[in-house]
N, CA, C and O of each residue as an XYZ file, in Angstrom:
560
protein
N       0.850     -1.171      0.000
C       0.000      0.000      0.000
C       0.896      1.233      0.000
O       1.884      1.460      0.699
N       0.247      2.079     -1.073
C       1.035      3.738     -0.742
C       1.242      4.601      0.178
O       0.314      4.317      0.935
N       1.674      5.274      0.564
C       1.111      6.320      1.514
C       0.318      7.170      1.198
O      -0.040      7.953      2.078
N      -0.062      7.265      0.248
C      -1.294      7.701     -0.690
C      -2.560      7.515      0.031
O      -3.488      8.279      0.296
N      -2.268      5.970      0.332
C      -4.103      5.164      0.853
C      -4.373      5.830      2.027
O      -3.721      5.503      3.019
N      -5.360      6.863      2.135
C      -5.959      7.856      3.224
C      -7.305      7.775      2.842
O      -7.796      7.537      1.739
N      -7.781      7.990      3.838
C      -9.013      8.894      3.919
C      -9.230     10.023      3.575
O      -8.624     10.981      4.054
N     -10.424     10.147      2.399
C     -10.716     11.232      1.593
C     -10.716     11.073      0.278
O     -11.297     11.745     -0.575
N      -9.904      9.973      0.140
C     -10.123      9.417     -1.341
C     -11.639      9.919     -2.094
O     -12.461     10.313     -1.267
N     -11.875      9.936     -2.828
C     -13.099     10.384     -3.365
C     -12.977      9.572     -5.319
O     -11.980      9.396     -6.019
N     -14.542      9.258     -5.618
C     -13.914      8.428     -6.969
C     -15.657      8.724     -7.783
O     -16.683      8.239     -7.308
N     -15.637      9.303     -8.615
C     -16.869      8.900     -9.578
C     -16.856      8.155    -10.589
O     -16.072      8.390    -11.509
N     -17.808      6.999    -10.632
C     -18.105      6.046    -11.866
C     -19.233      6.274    -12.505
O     -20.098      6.964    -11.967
N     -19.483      5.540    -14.213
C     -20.336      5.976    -14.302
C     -20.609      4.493    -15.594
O     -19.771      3.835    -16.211
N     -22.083      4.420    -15.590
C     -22.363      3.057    -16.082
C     -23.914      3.104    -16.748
O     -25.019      3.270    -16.232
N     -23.388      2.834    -18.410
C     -25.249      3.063    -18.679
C     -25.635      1.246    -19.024
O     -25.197      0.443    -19.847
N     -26.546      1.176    -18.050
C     -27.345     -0.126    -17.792
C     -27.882     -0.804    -18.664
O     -29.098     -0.668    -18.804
N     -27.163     -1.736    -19.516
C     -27.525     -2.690    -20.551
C     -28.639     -3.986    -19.887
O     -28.757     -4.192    -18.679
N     -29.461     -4.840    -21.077
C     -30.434     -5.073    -20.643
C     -29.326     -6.562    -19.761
O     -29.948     -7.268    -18.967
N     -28.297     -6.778    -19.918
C     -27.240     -7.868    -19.348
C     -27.434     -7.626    -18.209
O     -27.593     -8.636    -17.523
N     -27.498     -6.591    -17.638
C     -27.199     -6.152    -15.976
C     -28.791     -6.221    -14.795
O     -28.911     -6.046    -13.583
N     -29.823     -6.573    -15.938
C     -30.442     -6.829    -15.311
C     -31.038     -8.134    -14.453
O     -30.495     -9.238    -14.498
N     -32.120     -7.876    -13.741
C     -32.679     -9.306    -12.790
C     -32.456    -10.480    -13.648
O     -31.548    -11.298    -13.505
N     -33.351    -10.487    -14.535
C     -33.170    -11.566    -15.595
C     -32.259    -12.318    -15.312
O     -32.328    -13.403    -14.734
N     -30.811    -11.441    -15.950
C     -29.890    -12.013    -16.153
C     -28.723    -12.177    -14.906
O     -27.541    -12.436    -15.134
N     -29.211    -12.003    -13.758
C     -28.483    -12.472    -12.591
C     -28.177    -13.870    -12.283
O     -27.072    -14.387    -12.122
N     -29.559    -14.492    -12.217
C     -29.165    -16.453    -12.675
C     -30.171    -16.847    -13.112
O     -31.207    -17.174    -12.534
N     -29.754    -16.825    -14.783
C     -30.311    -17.261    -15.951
C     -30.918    -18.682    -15.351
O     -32.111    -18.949    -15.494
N     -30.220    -19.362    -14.830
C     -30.610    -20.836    -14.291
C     -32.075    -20.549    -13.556
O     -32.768    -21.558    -13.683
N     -32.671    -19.649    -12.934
C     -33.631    -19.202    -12.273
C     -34.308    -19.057    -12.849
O     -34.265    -18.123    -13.649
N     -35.861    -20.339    -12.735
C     -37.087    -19.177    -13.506
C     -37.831    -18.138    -12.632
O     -38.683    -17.435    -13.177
N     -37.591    -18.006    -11.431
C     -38.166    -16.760    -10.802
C     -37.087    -15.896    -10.934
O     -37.409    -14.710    -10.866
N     -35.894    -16.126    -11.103
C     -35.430    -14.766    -11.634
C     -35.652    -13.907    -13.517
O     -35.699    -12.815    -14.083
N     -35.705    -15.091    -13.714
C     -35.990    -15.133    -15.098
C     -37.395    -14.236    -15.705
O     -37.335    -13.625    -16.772
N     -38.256    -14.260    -15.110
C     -39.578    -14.100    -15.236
C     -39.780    -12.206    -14.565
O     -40.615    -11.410    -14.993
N     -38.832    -11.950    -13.551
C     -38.945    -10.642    -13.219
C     -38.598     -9.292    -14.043
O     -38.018     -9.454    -15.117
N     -38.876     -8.099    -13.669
C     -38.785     -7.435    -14.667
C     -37.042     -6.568    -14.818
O     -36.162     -6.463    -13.964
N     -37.071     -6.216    -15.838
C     -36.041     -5.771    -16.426
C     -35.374     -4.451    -15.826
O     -35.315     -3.421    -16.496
N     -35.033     -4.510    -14.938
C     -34.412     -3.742    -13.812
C     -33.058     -3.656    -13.596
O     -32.335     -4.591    -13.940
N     -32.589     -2.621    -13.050
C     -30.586     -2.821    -12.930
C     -31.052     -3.547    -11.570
O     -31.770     -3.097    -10.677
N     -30.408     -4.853    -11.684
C     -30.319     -5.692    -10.431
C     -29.658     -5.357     -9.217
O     -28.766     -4.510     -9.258
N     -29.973     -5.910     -8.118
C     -29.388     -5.525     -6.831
C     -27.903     -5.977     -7.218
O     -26.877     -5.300     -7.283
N     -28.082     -7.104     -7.415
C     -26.550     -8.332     -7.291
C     -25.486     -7.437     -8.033
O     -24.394     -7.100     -7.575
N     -26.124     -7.048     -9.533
C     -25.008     -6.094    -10.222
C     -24.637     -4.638     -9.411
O     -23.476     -4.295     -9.186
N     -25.580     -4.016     -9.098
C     -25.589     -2.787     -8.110
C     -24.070     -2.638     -7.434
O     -23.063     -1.970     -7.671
N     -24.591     -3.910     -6.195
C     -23.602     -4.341     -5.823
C     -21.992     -4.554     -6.232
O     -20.982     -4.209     -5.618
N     -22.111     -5.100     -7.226
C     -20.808     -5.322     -8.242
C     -20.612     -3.837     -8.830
O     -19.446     -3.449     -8.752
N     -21.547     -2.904     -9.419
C     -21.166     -1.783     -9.615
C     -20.699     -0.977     -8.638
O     -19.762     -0.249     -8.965
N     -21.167     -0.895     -7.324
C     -20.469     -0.042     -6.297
C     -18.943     -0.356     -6.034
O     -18.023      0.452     -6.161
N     -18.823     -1.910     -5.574
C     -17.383     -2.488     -5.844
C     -16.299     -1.568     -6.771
O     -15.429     -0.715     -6.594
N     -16.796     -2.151     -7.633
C     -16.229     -1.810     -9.163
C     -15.689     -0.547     -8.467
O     -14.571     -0.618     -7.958
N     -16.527      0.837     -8.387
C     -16.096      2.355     -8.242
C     -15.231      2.298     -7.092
O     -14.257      3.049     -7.135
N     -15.365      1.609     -6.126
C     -14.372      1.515     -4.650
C     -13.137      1.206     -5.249
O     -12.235      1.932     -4.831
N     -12.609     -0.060     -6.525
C     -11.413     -0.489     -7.046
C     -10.550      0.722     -8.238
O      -9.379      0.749     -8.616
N     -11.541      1.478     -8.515
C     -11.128      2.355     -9.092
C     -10.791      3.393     -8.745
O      -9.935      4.004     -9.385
N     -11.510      4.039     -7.339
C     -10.853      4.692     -6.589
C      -9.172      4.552     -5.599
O      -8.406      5.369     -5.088
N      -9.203      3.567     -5.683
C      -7.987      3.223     -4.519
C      -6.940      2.502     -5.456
O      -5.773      2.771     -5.169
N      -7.161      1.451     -6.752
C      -6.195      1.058     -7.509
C      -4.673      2.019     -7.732
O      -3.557      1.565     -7.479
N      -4.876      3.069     -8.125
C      -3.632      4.198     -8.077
C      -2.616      4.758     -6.452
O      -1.692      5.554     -6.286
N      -3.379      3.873     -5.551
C      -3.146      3.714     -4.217
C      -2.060      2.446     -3.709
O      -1.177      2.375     -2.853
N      -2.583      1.588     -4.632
C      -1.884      0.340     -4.223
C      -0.724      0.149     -5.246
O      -0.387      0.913     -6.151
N      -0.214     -1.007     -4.899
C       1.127     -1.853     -5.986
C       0.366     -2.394     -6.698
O       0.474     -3.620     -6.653
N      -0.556     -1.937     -7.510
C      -1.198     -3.102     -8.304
C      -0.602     -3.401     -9.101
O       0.182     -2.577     -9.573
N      -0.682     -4.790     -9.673
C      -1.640     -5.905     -9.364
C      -1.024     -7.052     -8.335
O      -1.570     -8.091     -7.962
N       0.318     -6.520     -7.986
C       0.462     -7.755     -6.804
C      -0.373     -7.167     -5.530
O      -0.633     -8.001     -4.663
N      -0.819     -5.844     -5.314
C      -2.071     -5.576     -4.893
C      -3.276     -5.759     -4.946
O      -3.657     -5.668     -6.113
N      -4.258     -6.024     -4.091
C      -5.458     -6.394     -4.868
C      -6.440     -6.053     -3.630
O      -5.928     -6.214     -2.522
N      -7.791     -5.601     -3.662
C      -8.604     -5.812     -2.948
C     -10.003     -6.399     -2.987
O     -10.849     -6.344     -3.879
N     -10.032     -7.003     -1.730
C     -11.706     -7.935     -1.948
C     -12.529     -7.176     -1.357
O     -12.094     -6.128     -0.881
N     -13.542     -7.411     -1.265
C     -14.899     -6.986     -0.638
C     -15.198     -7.786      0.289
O     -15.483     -8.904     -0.141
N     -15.277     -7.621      1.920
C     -15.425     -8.450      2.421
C     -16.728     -7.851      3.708
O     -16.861     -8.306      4.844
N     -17.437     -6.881      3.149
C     -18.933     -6.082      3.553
C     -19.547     -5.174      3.257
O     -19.046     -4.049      3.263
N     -21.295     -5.490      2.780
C     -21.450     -4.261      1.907
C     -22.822     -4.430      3.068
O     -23.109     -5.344      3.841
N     -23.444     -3.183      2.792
C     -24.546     -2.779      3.926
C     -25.070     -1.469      2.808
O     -24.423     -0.426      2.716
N     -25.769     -1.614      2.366
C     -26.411     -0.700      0.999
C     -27.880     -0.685      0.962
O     -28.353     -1.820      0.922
N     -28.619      0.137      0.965
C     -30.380      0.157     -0.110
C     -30.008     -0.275     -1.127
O     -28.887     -0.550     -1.556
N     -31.261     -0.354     -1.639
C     -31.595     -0.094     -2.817
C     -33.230      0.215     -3.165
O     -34.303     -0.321     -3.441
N     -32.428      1.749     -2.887
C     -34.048      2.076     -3.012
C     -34.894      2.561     -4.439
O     -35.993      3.004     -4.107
N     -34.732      2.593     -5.615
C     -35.298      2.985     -6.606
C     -34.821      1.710     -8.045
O     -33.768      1.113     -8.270
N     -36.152      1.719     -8.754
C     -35.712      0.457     -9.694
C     -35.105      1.155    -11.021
O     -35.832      2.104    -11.311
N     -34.125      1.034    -11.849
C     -33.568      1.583    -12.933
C     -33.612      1.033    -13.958
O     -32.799      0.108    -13.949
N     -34.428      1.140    -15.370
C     -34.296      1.040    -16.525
C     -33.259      0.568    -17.309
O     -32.131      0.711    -16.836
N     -33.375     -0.013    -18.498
C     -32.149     -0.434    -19.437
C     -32.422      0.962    -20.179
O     -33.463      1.573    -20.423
N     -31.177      1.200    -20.419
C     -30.403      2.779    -20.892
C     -30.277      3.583    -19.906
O     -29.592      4.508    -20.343
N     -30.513      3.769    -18.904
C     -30.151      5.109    -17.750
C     -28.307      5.252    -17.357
O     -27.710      4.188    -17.190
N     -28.032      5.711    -17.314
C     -26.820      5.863    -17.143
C     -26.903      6.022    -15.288
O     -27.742      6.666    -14.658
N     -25.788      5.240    -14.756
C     -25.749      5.411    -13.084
C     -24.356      5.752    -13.195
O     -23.507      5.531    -14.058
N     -24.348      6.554    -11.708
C     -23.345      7.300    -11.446
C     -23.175      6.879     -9.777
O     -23.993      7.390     -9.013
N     -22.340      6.143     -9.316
C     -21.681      5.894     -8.238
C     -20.310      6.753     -7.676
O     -19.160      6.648     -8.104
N     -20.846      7.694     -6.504
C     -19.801      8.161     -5.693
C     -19.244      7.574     -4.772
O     -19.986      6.675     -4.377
N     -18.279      7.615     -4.198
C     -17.730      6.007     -3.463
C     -16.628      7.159     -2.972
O     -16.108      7.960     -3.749
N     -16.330      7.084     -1.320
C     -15.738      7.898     -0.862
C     -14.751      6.888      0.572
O     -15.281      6.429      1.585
N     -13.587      6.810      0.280
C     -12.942      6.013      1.439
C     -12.925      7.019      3.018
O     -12.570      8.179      3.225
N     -13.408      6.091      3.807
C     -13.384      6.970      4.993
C     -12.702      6.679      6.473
O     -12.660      7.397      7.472
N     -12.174      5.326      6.225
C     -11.295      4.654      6.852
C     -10.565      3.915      5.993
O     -10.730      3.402      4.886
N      -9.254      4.044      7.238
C      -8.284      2.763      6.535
C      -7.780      2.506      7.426
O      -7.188      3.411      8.015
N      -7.760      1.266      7.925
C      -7.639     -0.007      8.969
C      -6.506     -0.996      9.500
O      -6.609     -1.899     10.331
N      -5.580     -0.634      8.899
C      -4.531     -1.285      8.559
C      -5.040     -1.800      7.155
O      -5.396     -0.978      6.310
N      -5.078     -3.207      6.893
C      -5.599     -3.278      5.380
C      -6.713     -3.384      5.305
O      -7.084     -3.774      4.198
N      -7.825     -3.124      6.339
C      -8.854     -2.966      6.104
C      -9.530     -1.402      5.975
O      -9.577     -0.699      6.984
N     -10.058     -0.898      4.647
C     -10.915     -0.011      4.205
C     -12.481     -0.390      3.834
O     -13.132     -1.244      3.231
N     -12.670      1.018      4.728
C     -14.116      1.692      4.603
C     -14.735      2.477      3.588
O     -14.156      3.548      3.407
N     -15.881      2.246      2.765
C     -16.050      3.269      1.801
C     -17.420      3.772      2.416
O     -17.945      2.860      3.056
N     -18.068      4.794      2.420
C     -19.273      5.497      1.887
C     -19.648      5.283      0.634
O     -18.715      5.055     -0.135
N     -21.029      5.284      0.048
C     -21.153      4.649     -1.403
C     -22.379      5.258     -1.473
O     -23.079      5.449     -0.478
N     -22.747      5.642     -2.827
C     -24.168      5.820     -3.210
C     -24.225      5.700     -4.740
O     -23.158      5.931     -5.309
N     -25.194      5.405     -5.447
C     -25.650      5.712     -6.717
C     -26.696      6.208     -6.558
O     -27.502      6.109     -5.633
N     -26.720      7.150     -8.109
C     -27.930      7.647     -8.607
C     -28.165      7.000    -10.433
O     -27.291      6.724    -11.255
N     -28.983      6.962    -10.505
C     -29.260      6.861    -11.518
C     -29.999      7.762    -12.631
O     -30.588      7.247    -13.582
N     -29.895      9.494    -12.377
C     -30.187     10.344    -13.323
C     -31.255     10.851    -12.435
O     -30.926     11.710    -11.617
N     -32.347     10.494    -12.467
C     -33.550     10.410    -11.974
C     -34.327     10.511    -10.275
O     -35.303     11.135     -9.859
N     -33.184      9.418     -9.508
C     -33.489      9.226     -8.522
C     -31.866      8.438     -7.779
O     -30.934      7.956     -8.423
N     -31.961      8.515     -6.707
C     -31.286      8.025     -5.741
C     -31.018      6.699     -5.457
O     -31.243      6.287     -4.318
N     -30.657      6.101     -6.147
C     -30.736      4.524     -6.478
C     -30.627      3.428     -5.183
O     -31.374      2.504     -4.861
N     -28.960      4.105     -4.389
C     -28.522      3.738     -3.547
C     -27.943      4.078     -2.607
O     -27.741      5.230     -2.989
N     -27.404      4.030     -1.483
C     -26.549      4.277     -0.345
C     -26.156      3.367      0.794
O     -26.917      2.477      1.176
N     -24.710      3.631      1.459
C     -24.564      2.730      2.692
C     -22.686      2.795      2.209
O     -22.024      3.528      1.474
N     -22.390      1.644      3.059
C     -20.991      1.112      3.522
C     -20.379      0.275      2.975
O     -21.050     -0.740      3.159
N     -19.615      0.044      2.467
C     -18.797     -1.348      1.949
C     -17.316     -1.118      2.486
O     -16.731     -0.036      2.535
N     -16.849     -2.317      2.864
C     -15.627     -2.669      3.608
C     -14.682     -3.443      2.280
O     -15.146     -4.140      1.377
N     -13.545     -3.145      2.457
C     -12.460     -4.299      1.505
C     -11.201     -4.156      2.045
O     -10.640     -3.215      2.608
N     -10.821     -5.440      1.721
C      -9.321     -5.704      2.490
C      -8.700     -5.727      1.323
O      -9.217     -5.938      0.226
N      -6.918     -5.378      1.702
C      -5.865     -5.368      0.484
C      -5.395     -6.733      0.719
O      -5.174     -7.059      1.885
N      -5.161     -7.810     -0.485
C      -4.426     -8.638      0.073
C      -3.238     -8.846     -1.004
O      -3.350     -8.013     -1.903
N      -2.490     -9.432     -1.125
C      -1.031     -9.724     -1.622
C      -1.924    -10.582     -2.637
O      -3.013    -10.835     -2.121
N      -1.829    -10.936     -3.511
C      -2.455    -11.468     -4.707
C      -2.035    -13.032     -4.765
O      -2.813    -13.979     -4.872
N      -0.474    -13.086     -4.659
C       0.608    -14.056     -5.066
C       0.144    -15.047     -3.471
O       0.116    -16.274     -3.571
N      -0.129    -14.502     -2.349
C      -0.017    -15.478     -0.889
C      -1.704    -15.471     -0.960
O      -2.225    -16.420     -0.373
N      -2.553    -14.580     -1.564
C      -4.042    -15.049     -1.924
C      -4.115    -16.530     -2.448
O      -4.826    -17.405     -1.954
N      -3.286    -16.677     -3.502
C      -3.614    -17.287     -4.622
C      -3.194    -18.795     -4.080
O      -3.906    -19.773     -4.306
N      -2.030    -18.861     -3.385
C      -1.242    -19.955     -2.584
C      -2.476    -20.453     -1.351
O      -2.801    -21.623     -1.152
N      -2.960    -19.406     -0.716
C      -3.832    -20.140      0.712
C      -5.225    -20.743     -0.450
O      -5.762    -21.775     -0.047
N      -5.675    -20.276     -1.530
C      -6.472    -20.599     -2.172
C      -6.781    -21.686     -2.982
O      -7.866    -22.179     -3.290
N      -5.296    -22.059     -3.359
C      -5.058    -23.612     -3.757
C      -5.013    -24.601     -2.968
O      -5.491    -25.721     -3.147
N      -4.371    -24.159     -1.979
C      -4.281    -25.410     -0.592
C      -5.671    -25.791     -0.348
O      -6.128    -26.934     -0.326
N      -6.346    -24.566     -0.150
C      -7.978    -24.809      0.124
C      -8.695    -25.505     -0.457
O      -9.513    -26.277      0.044
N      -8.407    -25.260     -1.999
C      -8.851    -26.391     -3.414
C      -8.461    -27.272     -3.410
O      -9.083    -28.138     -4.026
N      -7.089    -27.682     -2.673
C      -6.667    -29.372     -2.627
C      -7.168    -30.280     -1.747
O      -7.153    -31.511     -1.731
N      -7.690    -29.316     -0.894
C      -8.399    -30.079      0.673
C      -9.635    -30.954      0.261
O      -9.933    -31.932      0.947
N     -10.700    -30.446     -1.384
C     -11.552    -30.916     -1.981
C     -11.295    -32.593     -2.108
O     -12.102    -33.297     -2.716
């Protein structure tokens, strides 16, 4: 990690919502997901807030033998979003933990207030990730 990685970080993303990102297509294997309507999904939401947290802090770290996971998100989702709207996620680091960071998070989606809340991610070494991760797979 840099000495860069502080609090205050600040990061805008921005994402126009193809019909891929919706419920539907969260798990195709699902016919109750299948059958719902055509909405930017929570699950992707989710993955979109991520996303803006890695883009904020990437220029922070040694990447890519840097890396961070997501390891807590605590979010609404309060408004449903259309295929074509463009969303815009602000994502603001507000702790840093030793390697554990805090973000603030919200989207909007043009219109309305899509989302808000907390997500947590840890930095981990990529190369000693990847090693405890195989051992784990051999235990299968």
């Amino acid at each position: 990690m840099k000495e860069s990685l502080k609090p205050g970080i600040r990061y805008k993303h921005q994402f126009k919502i193809p019909k891929s990102k919706t419920v539907p297509f969260l798990y195709p294997e699902s016919e109750e997901f299948v059958v719902m309507p055509e909405v930017f999904a929570t699950g992707f939401l989710v993955g979109f807030l991520e996303w803006a947290c890695i883009k904020a802090i990437n220029p922070h770290l040694d990447w890519p033998q840097e890396q961070t996971l997501g390891t807590h998100i605590n979010v609404s989702h309060e408004a449903a979003t259309p295929v074509g709207l463009e969303v815009t996620a602000t994502v603001e680091l507000i702790a840093v933990e030793g390697k554990r960071l805090i973000f603030n998070v919200e989207a909007h989606d043009g219109k309305d207030l899509i989302s808000k809340g907390q997500h947590e991610r840890f930095v981990i070494n990529r190369q000693k990730f990847d090693e405890r991760l195989k051992s784990k797979s051999s235990a299968i």
